[in-house]
C-alpha positions in Angstrom: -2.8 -63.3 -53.4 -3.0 -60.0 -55.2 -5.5 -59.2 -58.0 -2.7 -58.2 -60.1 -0.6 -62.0 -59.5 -4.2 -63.4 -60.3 -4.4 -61.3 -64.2 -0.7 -62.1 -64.8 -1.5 -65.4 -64.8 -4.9 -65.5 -66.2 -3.7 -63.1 -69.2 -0.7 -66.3 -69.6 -3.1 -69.5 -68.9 -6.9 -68.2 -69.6 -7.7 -71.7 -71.0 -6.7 -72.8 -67.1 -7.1 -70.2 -65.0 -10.6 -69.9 -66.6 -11.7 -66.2 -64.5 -11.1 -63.0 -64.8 -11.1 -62.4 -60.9 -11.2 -64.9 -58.0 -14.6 -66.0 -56.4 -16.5 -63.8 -54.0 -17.0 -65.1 -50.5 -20.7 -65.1 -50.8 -20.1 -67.7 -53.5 -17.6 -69.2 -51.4 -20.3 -69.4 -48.2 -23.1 -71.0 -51.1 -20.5 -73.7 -52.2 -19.6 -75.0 -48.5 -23.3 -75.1 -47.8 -24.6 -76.6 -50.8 -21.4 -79.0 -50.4 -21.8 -79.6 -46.3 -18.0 -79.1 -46.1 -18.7 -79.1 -42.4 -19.4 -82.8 -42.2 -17.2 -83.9 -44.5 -13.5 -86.2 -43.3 -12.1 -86.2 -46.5 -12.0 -83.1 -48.4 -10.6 -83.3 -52.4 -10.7 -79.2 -54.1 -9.9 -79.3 -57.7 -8.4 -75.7 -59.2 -8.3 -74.2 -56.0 -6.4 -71.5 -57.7 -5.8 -68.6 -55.7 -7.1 -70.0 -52.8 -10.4 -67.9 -52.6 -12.8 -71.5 -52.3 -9.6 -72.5 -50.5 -10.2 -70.5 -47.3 -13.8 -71.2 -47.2 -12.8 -74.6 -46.7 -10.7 -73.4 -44.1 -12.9 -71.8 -42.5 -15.8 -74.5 -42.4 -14.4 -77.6 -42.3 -14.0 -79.9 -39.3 -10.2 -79.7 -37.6 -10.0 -83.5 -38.3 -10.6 -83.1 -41.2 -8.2 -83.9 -44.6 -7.6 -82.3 -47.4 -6.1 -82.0 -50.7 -6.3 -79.5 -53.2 -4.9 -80.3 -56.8 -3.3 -77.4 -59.2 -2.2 -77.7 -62.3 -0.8 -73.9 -62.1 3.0 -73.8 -60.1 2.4 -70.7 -59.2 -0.8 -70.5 -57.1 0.2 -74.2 -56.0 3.3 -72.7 -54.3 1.3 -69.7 -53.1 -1.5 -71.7 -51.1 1.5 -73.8 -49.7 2.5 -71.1 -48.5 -0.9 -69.9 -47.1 -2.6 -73.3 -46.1 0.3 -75.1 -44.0 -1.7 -77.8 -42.8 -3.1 -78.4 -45.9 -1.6 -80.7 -49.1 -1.4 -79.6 -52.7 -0.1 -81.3 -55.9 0.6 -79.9 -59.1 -0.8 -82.1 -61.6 -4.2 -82.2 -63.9 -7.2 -83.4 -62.0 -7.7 -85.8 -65.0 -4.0 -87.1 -65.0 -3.5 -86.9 -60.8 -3.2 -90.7 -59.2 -5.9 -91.0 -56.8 -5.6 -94.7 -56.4 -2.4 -94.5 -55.1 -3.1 -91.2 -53.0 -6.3 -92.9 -51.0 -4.0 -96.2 -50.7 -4.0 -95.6 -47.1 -6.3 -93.2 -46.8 -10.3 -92.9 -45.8 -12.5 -92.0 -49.1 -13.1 -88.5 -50.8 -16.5 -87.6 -49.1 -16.9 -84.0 -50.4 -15.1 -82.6 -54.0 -15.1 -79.2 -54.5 -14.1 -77.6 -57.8 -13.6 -74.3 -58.9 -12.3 -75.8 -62.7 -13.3 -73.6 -65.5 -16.0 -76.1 -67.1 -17.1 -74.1 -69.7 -13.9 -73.6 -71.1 -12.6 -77.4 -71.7 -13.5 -79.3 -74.6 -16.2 -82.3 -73.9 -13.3 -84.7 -73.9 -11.8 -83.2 -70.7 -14.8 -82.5 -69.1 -15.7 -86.6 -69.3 -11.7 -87.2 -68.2 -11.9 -85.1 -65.0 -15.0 -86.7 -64.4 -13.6 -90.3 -65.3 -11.0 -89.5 -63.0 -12.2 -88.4 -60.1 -15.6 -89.5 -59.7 -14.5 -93.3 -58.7 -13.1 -92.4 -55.5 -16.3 -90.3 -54.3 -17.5 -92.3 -51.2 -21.1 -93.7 -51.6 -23.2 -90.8 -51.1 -20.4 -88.4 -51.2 -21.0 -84.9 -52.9 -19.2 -83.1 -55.9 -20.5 -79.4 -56.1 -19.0 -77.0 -58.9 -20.4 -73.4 -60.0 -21.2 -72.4 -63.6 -21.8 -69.0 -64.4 -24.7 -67.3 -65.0 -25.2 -67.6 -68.5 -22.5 -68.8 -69.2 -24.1 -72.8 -68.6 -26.2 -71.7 -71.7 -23.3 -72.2 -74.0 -22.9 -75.1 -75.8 -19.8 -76.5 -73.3 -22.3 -75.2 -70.4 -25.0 -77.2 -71.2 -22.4 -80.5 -72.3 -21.1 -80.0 -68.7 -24.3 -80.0 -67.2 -25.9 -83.3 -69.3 -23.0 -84.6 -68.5 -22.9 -83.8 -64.6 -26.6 -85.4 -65.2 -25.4 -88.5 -66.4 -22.6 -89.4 -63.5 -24.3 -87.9 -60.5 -28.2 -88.8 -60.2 -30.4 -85.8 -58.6 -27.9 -82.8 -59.3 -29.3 -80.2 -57.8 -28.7 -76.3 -58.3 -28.4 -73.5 -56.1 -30.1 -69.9 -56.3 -27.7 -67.6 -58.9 -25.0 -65.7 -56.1 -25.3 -62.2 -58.1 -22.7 -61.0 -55.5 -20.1 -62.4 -57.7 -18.1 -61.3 -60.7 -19.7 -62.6 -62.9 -22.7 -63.9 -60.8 -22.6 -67.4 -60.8 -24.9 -70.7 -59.3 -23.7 -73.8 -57.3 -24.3 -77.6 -58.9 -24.3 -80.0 -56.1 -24.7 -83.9 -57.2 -24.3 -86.9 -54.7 -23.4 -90.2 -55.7 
């Protein structure tokens, strides 16, 4: 996807799209090691966006592996279809999206990778996501995010990581990737 599709639609849905440019692959490399994307069978990526976390999954994870990536923008969710053939995508809220029915048959979410724009939501959505999606993380499964540097000093920042705290003991955090616009840290918490 082009740097210019990705500021159209940040400059129409900042509040979702939550960057100003797509993550770097050195934070993509951090986030599939902190994550062990490698081992994982059941692969869940929330806001995969432009697909920049997307290919680093890709790239790393096991061929019998699964996946599925939710999106609440139309756009990049009909672009990584596109892109990812042999991966799934819906279009729906992470905090909305059925994942009772979805694992019905299915084995559990053993790794969750999100590149959501914490910072930017309200507390309230932060604990829905969370409420959500946390459930149907296998015992000792692992949910890693990144904040950005400074940015987790903000008031949201700080909710997201008490609240990250609170769900997920021993969350951990990476060194700060500075090879990233803006230079950002991995969270990685196990349940």
């Amino acid at each position: 996807m082009s740097a210019v599709t990705f500021f159209k639609e940040f400059s129409r849905n900042w509040k979702t799209v939550g960057a100003v440019a797509p993550s770097s692959p050195a934070l993509a490399e951090r986030m599939m090691e902190s994550a062990e994307i490698s081992k994982a069978r059941h692969i869940l990526e929330l806001g995969p966006g432009t697909g920049a976390l997307t290919t680093a999954i890709q790239d790393s994870r096991s061929k019998d592996s699964s996946y599925l990536g939710i999106e609440i923008n139309t756009t990049f969710a009909n672009q990584l279809r596109q892109r990812f053939t042999d991966m799934s995508f819906e279009v729906a809220g992470a905090q909305e999206f059925d994942f009772a029915a979805y694992l019905k048959d299915r084995e559990p979410i053993d790794v969750i990778i999100s590149g959501l724009p914490w910072t930017a939501f309200p507390r309230s959505l932060q604990e829905s996501i969370l409420g959500n999606v946390l459930p149907h993380l296998a015992p000792s499964g692992r949910f890693a995010t990144f904040a950005y540097y400074g940015f987790h000093r903000m008031p949201s920042g700080q909710r997201f990581r008490e609240l990250l705290h609170q769900k997920l003991p021993g969350v951990e955090t990476s060194r700060v990737v500075w090879a990233n616009v803006p230079p950002a840290f991995v969270y990685v918490g196990r349940k």
